[in-house]
N, C-alpha and C positions, 0 to 999 in steps of 0.2 A: 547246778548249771553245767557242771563238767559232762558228765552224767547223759544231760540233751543235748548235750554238745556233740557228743561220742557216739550218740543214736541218731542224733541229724547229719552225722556225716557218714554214717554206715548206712544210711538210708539214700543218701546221695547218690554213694559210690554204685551201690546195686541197683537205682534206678540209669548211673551212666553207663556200668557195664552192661544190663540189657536193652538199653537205646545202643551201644554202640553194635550190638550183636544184632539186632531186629533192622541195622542201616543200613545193612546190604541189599534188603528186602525194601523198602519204601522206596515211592514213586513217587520224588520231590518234583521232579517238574508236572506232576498234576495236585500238585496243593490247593487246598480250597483257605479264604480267610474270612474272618466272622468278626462282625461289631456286636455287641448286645447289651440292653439294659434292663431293670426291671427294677423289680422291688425284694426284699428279704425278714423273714421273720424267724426270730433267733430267742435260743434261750439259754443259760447256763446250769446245767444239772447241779444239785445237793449248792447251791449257794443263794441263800438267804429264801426270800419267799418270792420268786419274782415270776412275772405276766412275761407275754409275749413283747419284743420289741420291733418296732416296724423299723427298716431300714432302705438304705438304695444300694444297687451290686451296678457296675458298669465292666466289661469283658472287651479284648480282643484277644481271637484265638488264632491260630491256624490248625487246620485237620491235614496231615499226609498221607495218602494212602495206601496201603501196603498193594505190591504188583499183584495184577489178576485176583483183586480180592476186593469184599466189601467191607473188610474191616480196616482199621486207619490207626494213626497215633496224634492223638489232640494236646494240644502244649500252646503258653499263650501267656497272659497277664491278668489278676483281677480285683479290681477293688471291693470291698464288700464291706457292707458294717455288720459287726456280730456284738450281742452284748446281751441285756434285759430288762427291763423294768422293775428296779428292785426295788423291794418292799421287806425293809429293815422293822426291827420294834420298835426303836426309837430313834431320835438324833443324837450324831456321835460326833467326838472328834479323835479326828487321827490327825498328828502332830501340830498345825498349824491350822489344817481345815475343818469343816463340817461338813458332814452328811445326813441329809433330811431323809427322812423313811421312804420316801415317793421316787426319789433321786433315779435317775435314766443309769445304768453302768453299760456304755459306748464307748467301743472304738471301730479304728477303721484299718484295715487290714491290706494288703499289698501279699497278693496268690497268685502259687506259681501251680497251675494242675500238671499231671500227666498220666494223661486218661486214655483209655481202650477204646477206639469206635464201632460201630456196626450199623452200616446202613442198611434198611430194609425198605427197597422201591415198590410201591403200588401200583404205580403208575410211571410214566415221560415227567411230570409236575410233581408228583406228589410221594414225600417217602419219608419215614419213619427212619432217628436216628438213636440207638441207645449207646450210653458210654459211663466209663465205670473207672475208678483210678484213685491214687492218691494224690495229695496234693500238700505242696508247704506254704505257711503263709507265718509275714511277721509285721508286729503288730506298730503302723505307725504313727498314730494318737489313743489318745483314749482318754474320757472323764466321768467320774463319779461324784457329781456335783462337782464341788470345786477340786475333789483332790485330782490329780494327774496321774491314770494309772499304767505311765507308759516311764513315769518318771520316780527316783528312786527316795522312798522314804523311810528314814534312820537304817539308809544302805541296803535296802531293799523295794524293786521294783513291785509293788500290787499284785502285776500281772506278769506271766511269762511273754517276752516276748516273742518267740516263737511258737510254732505249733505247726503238730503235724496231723494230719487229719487224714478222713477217705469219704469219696462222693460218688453221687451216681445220677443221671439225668436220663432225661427222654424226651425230644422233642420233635413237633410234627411240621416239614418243611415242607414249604407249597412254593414254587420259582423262586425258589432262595431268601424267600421272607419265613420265618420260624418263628414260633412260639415254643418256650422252652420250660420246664418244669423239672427242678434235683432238690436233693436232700444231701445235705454234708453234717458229719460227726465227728470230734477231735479223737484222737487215736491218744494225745497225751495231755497231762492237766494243765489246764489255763489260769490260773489264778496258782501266787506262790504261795503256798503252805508253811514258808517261813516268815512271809512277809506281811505289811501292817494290815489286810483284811483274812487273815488266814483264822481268827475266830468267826467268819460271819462263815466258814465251811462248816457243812453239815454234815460230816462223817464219812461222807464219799470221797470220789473223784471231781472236782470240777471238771465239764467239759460242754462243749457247746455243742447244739442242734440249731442245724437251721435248715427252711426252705426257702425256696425260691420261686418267683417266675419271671421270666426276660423274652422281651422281644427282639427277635436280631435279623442279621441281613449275611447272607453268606454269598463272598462274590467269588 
């Protein structure tokens, strides 16, 4: 824990000190701001045997625009669910609860990006944005079947609660209605390796993939 503690804050500090060096450059009073929703499908690498999990993402961002330029800095808030559909051997119990083989592993996240933009106009209507960045997110529910993997069992939480990750999107804006499509991947492991599901890891990394698609409105 000390550990991701000591890298979420090293990763902090160098995302503040190049925000605070790229701030003399941005063009805050032509900020653009963005709602979006969609939907997300997520998976967890090397744990257990699990399908895709359907989920919902909901976003508001803002884009700043760097002066005389089409590139931008994208920063904002985001709900997501990341998890899977996991498919154990059998039914287990870990300490008080049970887990069924079929059992959903869900949670729901609260993301912070901070991502690169680039817009490419086609047209007065129509223009193509791509953006690229890391992002942190931590985790505030989560259930596998009945256990709670947000909550800490015989002194160890399931899950990490945080995570740090990197993503990248692309979407195609027509008068400020968007259709949006990214993929995001954790940078560190999700599931604790000391903790009560750390035999259902498979020799790897835990880590999650997901995609997305979200329709949004940028005013």
């Amino acid at each position: 824990m000390k550990k991701l503690f000591n890298r979420l804050a090293a990763l902090a500090i160098a995302i503040v000190a190049t925000t605070t060096s790229l701030s003399a450059q941005l063009d805050f009073e032509n900020s653009r701001y963005r709602v979006e929703a969609g939907i997300t499908a997520s998976k967890i690498s090397n744990f257990g045997k699990g399908e895709n999990l359907y989920g919902l993402r909901v976003s508001g961002q803002v884009l700043v625009p760097f002066q005389r330029s089409k590139w931008g800095l994208l920063t904002g808030l985001t709900l997501t669910n990341k998890g899977e559909r996991s498919s154990f051997y059998n039914k287990t119990n870990i300490g008080t609860v049970s887990i069924s083989p079929q059992d959903r592993t869900a949670l729901m996240y609260l993301q912070l990006p901070v991502n690169f933009s680039h817009r490419f106009d086609l047209n007065r209507n129509n223009r193509i944005y791509f953006e690229f960045g890391p992002y942190l997110a931590y985790a505030l529910s989560g259930k596998l079947g009945d256990l709670s993997l947000t909550k800490k069992v015989n002194g160890e939480a399931p899950f990490n609660p945080f995570e740090v990750g990197i993503g990248a999107s692309l979407h195609y804006d027509y008068k400020n209605i968007y259709l949006k499509a990214g993929v995001e991947y954790s940078l560190t492991k999700v599931v604790n390796l000391q903790g009560s599901l750390a035999r259902r890891v498979d020799g790897g990394t835990p880590r999650y993939g997901l995609g997305y698609i979200t329709l949004g409105y940028q005013f």
